[in-house]
Structure formats: structure tokens, C-alpha cells
Steps between C-alpha positions, in 0.01 A plus 500: 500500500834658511467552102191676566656736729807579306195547159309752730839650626624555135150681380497726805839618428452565118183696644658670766876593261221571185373793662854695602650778343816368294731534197553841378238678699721376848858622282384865426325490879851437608642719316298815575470389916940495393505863352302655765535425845265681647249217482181392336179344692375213320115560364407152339751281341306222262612299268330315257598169381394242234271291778318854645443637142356159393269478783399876452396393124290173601335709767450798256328255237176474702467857535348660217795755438557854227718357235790727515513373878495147374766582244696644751486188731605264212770752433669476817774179529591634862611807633639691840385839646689670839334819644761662714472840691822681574513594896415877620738770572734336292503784198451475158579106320798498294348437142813547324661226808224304388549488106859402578503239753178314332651536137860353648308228645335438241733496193699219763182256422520630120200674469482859341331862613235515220345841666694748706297814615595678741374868655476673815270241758471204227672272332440219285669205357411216260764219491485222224726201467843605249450181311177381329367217702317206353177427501167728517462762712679819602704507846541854628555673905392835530599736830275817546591736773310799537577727801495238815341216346661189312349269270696200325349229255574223330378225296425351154224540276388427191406736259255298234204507768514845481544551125143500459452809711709704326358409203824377324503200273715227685589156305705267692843440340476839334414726766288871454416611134556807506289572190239758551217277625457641828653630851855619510563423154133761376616776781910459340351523142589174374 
């Protein structure tokens, strides 16, 4: 009996943890919230775990689905996504603050601004881990402000199950063949 309960008590809480925000989408959250004080109201917060995505892909298997949406879900290892609203009457958000305080915060986990751009009312950033991780897939955060509004994800994919939309050859162990045969590699002239 008491097993049971501590069974039941363990799956809830890998459900329950499984579906909050964490990692690097919470560190450049807490970075940006640091950098300007004026405040942000939280929109959604959702993340995405092994267990939810897994679920997601047994449900989507009965549903007769477009196949660059079912590429897309076996693509996705897990991932985390934060709307945030900055408060009224609190002027213009800090981009530049922004760029700093996420890419200090950042760099202290070891990852690596892949993408800067930054202009009057939006900015953008792409971070990517420093060192090459093993294993498939690509692990990346990405903050997008533009004027009040706040958007940070996170997450892993991987890229073969969506090779064949871009119509790049993809052999595992070798990676894309670039060779003329389609995609990227016809519209680059190769």
C-alpha cells in the first residue's frame, strides 16, 4: 500500500516538474526581470519535458497529421517557452540592458550569443552552448523582445526529421551532402 502511494506520488511529480519552465529559459528570464526593474507580467510559462513531448507524440499518432507537422513533433526532444509583458507606464524596455545582462548570464553557464540583433523596439538573441555537446540534436535559447512583449525559448531538437523538408541529403554518421541534389545545397549552387 504505502509503495503504491510513494509509485503514484513519484509519477505525479515528474508530471507536475515536466511541465515547468527551467534551465536556460528561467537564467535569461532572470536575467532580463535583473536588468530592468520595472517589471514584467507573466503571459504563459510552459515547459516541455521528455514525459509531455512523449505523450504529445503517442497522442499525435492516431491523428492523421501534415508531415512537416509530424516531422516537427519527432524533432522536438523538449523545449521551454515564457511569454512575458513588460508593465505600463513604465517607458521604453532597455534592449541594450537586455543583451547585456542575458549574455553575462549566460556565458556563466558556458553557452554563447549565436545571433545578436538589435534596433530601435526589438531585439533578438540566439544563444548556443560554447562547447560541442554530444549526442544528436542541437540545444539553443532564444530571447525576442519587441516593444513591450518578451518571448524566451528553449529546448533540443533534432535536425534529421526535418532534413527531408528541406530537401537536403542527410546520412547518419556523415551528416548533409551538400552536393547539388536538392534544397540549400541547389539554391547555394552546389
Amino acid at each position: 500500500m504505502v509503495g503504491g502511494a510513494v509509485l503514484l506520488a513519484a509519477v505525479l511529480g515528474t508530471l507536475v516538474l515536466s511541465f515547468r519552465m527551467g534551465g536556460e529559459a528561467r537564467v535569461v528570464r532572470e536575467a532580463v526581470v535583473r536588468a530592468d526593474a520595472s517589471g514584467w507580467e507573466r503571459r504563459i510559462e510552459l515547459g516541455l519535458g521528455r514525459v509531455p513531448v512523449a505523450l504529445v507524440r503517442g497522442v499525435a499518432g492516431w491523428f492523421p497529421l501534415p508531415p512537416e507537422a509530424r516531422a516537427g513533433l519527432e524533432a522536438i526532444q523538449w523545449g521551454d517557452v515564457g511569454v512575458y509583458r513588460r508593465r505600463s507606464g513604465e517607458g521604453r524596455a532597455d534592449g541594450a540592458g537586455l543583451i547585456r545582462g542575458a549574455t553575462r548570464a549566460m556565458a556563466q553557464r558556458g553557452w554563447e550569443a549565436a545571433v545578436t540583433v538589435h534596433e530601435p523596439g526589438r531585439t533578438v538573441l540566439v544563444f548556443v552552448p560554447g562547447k560541442a555537446e554530444r549526442g544528436w540534436g542541437l540545444r539553443a535559447c532564444v530571447v525576442v523582445l519587441c516593444g513591450e512583449d518578451l518571448v524566451v525559448a528553449s529546448g533540443r531538437v533534432d535536425g534529421a526529421p526535418l532534413m527531408p523538408l528541406l530537401e537536403l541529403p542527410w546520412e547518419p554518421g556523415v551528416g548533409w551532402k551538400l552536393d547539388g541534389a536538392g534544397g540549400l545545397g541547389r539554391m547555394a549552387g552546389l
